[in-house]
DONU-17009 format. One record per residue (C-alpha): x, y, z. Coordinates in nm, 4 decimals, padded with zeros to 6 digits, m for minus. Example, Ala and Ser with C-alpha at 12.3 -4.5 7.8 and 13.67 -1.06 7.14 Angstrom:
2
xx/yy/zz
01.2300/m00.4500/00.7800
01.3670/m00.1060/00.7140
! end
This chain:
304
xx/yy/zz
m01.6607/m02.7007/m01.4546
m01.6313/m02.6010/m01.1236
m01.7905/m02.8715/m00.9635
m01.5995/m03.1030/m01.1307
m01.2741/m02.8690/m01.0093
m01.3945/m02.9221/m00.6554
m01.5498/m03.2384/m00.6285
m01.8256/m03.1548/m00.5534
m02.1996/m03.1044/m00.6728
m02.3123/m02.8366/m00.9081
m02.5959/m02.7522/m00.6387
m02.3110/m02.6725/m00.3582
m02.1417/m02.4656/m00.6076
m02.4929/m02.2623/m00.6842
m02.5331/m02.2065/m00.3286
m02.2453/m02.0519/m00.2925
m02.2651/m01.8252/m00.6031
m02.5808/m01.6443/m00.4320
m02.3546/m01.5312/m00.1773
m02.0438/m01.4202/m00.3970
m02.0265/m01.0459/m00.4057
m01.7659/m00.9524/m00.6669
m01.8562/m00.5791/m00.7551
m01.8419/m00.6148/m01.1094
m02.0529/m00.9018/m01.1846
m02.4071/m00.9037/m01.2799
m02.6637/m00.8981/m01.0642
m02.8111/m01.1198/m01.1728
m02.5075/m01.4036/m00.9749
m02.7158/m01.2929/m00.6788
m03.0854/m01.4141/m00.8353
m03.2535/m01.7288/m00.7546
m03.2784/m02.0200/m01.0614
m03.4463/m02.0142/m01.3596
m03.2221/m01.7562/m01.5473
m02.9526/m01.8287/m01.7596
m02.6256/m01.6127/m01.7488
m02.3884/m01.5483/m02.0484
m01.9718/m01.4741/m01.8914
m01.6778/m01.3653/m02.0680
m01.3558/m01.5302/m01.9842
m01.2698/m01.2593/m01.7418
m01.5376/m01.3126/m01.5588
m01.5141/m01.6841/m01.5366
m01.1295/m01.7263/m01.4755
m01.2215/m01.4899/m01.1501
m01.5096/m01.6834/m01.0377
m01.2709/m01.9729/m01.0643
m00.9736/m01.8108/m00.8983
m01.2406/m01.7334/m00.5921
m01.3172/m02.1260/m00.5923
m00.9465/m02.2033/m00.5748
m00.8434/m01.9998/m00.3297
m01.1867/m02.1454/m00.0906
m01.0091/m02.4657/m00.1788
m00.7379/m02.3353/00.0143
m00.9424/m02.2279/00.3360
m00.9474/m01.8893/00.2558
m01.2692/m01.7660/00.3565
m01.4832/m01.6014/00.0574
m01.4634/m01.2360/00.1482
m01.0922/m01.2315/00.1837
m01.0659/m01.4265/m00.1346
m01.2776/m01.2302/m00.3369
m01.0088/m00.9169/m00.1977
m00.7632/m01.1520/m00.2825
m00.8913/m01.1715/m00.6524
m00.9869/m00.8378/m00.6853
m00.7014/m00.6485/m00.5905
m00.4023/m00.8697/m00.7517
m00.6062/m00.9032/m01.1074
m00.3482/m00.7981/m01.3146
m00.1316/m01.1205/m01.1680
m00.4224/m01.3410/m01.1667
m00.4476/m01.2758/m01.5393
m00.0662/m01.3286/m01.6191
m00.0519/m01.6544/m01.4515
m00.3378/m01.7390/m01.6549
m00.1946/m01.6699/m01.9313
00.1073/m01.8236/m01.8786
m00.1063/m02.0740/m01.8102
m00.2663/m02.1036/m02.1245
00.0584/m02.0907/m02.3217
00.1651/m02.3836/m02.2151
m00.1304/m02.5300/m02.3244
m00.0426/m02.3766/m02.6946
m00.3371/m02.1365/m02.6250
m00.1995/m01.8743/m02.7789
m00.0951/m01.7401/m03.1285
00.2523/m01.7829/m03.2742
00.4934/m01.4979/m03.1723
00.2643/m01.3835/m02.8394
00.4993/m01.5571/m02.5719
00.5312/m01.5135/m02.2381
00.8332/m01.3003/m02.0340
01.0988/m01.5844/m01.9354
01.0023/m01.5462/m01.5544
00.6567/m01.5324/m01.6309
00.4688/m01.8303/m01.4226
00.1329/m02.0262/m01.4020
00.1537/m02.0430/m01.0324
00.0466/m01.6936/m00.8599
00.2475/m01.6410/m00.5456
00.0479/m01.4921/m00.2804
00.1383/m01.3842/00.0734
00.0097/m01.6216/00.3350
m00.1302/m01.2608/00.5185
m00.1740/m01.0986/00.2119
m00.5477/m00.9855/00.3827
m00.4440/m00.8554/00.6632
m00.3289/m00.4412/00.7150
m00.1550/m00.2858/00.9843
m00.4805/m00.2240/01.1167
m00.5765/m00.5806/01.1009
m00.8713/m00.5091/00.7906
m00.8023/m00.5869/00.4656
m00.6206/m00.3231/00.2375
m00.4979/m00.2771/m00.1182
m00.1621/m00.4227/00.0202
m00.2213/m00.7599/m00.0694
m00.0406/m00.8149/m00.3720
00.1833/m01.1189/m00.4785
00.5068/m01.1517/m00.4507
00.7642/m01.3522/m00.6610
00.9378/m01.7053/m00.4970
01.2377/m01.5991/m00.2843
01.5260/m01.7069/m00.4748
01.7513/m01.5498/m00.2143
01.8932/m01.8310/m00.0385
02.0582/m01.6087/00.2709
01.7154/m01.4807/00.3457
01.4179/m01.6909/00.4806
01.1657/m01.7392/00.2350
00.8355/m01.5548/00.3678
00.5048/m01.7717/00.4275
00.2811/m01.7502/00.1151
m00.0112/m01.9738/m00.0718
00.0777/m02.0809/m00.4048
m00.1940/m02.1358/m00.6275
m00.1543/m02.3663/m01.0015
m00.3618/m02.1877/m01.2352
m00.3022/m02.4754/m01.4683
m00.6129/m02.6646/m01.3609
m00.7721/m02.4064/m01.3960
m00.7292/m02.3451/m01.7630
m00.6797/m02.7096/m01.8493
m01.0437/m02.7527/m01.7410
m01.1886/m02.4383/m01.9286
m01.0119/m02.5734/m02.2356
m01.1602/m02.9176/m02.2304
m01.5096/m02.7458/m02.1925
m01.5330/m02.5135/m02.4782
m01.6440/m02.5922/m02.8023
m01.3949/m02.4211/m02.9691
m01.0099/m02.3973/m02.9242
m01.0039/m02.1064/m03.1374
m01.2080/m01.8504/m02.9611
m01.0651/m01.9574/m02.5941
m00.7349/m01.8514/m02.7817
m00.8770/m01.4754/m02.9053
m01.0817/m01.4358/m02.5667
m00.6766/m01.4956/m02.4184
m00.4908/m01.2515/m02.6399
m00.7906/m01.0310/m02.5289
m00.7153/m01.0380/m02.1841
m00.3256/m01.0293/m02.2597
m00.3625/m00.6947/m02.4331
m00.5276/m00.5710/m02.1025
m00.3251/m00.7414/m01.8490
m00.0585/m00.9139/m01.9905
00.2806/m00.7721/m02.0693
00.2338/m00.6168/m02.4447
00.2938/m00.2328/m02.4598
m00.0051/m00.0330/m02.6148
00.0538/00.2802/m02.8321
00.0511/00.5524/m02.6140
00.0656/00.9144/m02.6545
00.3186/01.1404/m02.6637
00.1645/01.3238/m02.3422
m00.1183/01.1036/m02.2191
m00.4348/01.3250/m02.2175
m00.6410/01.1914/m01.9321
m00.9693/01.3313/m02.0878
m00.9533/01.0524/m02.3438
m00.8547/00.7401/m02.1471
m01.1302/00.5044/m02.1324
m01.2691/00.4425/m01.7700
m01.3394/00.1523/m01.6527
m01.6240/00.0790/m01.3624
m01.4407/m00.2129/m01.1742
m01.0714/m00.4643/m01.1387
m01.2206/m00.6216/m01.4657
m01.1924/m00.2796/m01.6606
m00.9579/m00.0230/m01.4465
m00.5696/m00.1398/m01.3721
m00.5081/m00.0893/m00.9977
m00.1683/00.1616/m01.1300
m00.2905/00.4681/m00.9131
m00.4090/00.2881/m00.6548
m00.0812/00.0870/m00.6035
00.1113/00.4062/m00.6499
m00.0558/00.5828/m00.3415
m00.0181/00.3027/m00.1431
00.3351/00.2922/m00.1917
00.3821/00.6812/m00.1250
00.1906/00.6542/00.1718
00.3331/00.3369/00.3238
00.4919/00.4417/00.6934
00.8811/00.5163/00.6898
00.9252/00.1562/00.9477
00.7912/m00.0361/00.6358
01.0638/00.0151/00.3896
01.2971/m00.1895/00.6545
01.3309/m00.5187/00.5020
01.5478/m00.6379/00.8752
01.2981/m00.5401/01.0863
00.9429/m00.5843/00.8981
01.0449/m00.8482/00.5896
00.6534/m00.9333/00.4750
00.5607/m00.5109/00.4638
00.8779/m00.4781/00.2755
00.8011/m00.7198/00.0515
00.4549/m00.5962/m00.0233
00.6297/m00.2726/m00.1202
00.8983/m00.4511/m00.3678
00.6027/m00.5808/m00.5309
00.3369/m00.2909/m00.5536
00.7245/m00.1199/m00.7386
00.7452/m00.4190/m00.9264
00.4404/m00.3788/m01.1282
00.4826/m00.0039/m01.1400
00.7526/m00.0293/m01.2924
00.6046/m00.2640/m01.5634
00.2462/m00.2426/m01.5400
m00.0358/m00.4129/m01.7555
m00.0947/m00.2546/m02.0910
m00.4414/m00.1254/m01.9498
m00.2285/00.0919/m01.7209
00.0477/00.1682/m01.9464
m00.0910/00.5404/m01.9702
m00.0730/00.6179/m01.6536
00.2983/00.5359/m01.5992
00.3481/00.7798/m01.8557
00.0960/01.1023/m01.6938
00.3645/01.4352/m01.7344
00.5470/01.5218/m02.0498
00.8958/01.4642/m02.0909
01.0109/01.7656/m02.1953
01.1634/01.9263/m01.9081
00.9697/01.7535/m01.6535
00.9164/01.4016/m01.5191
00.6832/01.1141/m01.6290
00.4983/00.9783/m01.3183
00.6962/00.6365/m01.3701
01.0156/00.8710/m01.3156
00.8672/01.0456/m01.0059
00.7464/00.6843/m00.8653
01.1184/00.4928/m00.9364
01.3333/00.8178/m00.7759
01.1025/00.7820/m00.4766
01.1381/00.4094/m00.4094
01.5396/00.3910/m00.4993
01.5341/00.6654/m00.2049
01.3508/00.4302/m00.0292
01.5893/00.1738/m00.0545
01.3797/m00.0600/m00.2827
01.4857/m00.2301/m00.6025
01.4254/m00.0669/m00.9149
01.4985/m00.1527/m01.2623
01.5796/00.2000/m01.3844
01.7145/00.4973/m01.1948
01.6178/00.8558/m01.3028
01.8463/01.0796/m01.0823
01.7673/01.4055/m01.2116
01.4286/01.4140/m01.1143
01.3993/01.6108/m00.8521
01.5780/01.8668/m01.0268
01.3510/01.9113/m01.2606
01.0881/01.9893/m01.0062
01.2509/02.3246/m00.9210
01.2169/02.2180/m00.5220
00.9138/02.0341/m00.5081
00.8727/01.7550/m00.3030
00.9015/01.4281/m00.5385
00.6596/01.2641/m00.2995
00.4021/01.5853/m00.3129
00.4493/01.5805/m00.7133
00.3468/01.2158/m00.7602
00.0739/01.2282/m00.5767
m00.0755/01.5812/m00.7246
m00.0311/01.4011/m01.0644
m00.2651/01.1293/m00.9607
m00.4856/01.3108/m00.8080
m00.4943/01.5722/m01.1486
m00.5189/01.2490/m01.3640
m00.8735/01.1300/m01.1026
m00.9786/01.4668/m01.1838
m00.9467/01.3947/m01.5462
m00.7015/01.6777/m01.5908
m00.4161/01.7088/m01.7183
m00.0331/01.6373/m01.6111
00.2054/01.8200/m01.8157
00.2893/02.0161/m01.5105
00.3758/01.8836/m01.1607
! end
């Protein structure tokens, strides 16, 4: 399939899987021939999204970064992808401004410090006229999943591996607990199995003061509206973590994270402005981060 994506010969594509290095792979991607390897659609669509973004020039280790840390968009393109290919079940549609192309920023590898850093997360099309639209790559998952389905022998399990991978990164709300008890949350080991939630939310409480001003640094600003974008509606497989605290008194870690950025001067969907109150003088800033820290711990958060 991914030869025929690229035009080019299986062998090419084989040379270059011995020198992927996405963590959570087997290791047996990194073997020589003679051994056959079983993937789950995960795993494929993000050895394909790798291929398509080499299609693009973007060299393999920024594009496996690329992958890795904007999963949970990769997978909602895809799946946008694959509903309009009436890939999935009656009644499981997509938000209205859902989309199968993933929009990327052109520099979306490169930090302040000029390494890569968790910062590189997409960011919707501009559809602010008065503002410049910022340089980004725009990738069509389409082909992507159009291939795939003309591949498999049956329609029917592509569909259920899909819904799979929507109830983990798509948009559908699991059942969480009243007051999410980190000791029972399942862990996962890589992007495939752990939501990026914490990981986004530190990086947006940490993010210098000068980057919150859209005027004077528009693509850092950006990268902030988004890492708040998908806090404030995160994949189902980090649902529980928005919701770290109990709200009886206190703030929810979603609560703690939308007061901060509305300070901040980002958009937000919600506004909460009686949090800091309840924190009886602590810093909202100090509070969010001692809840994710707590919740790494596996402790708890009723108390920030």
């Amino acid at each position: 399939m991914l030869a025929d994506l690229h035009e080019t010969s299986p062998e090419n594509i084989r040379s270059r899987f011995r020198k992927l290095r996405l963590k959570p792979f087997p290791d047996e991607i990194r073997s020589g021939t003679g051994k056959r390897v079983a993937y789950d659609l995960p795993r494929v669509l993000a050895l394909s999204a790798v291929f398509e973004l080499n299609r693009l020039y973007i060299p393999q280790a920024h594009a496996i970064e690329m992958v890795e840390n904007c999963w949970p968009e990769w997978c909602r393109a895809f799946i946008a992808a694959a509903g309009s290919y009436g890939l999935l079940p009656p009644g499981m549609e997509t938000p209205h401004d859902s989309s199968p192309v993933l929009t990327v920023l052109a520099d979306a590898f490169r930090g302040p410090s000029g390494g890569p850093e968790l910062l590189s997360v997409p960011v919707p099309r501009d559809r602010d006229e008065a503002r410049p639209a910022l340089p980004a790559v725009h990738v069509e998952t389409r082909r992507i999943v159009a291939a795939l389905a003309g591949m498999v022998a049956s329609s029917r399990q592509l569909s259920e591996a899909f819904i799979d991978l929507e109830r983990a990164f798509g948009w559908t709300p699991p059942a969480t607990p009243h007051r999410a008890s980190v000791a029972q949350m399942s862990r996962g080991r890589g992007f495939l199995d752990e939501g990026p939630y914490f990981d986004r939310a530190e990086a947006m409480l940490n993010a210098p003061p000068k980057s919150f001003d859209r005027a004077k640094l528009p693509i850092a600003h950006a990268r902030l509206q988004a890492l708040m974008a998908y806090l404030e509606r995160p994949a189902p497989i980090d649902q529980w973590k928005a919701e770290l605290g109990d709200d009886e008194g206190r703030p929810r870690l979603r609560h703690l994270l939308s007061f901060w950025a509305d300070a901040k001067g980002l958009e937000v969907t919600e506004r909460y402005p009686h949090t800091a109150e309840t924190l009886a003088g602590r810093d909202v800033r100090e509070a969010a981060l001692h809840y994710i820290a707590t919740a790494r711990r596996g402790g708890r958060c009723d108390e920030p």
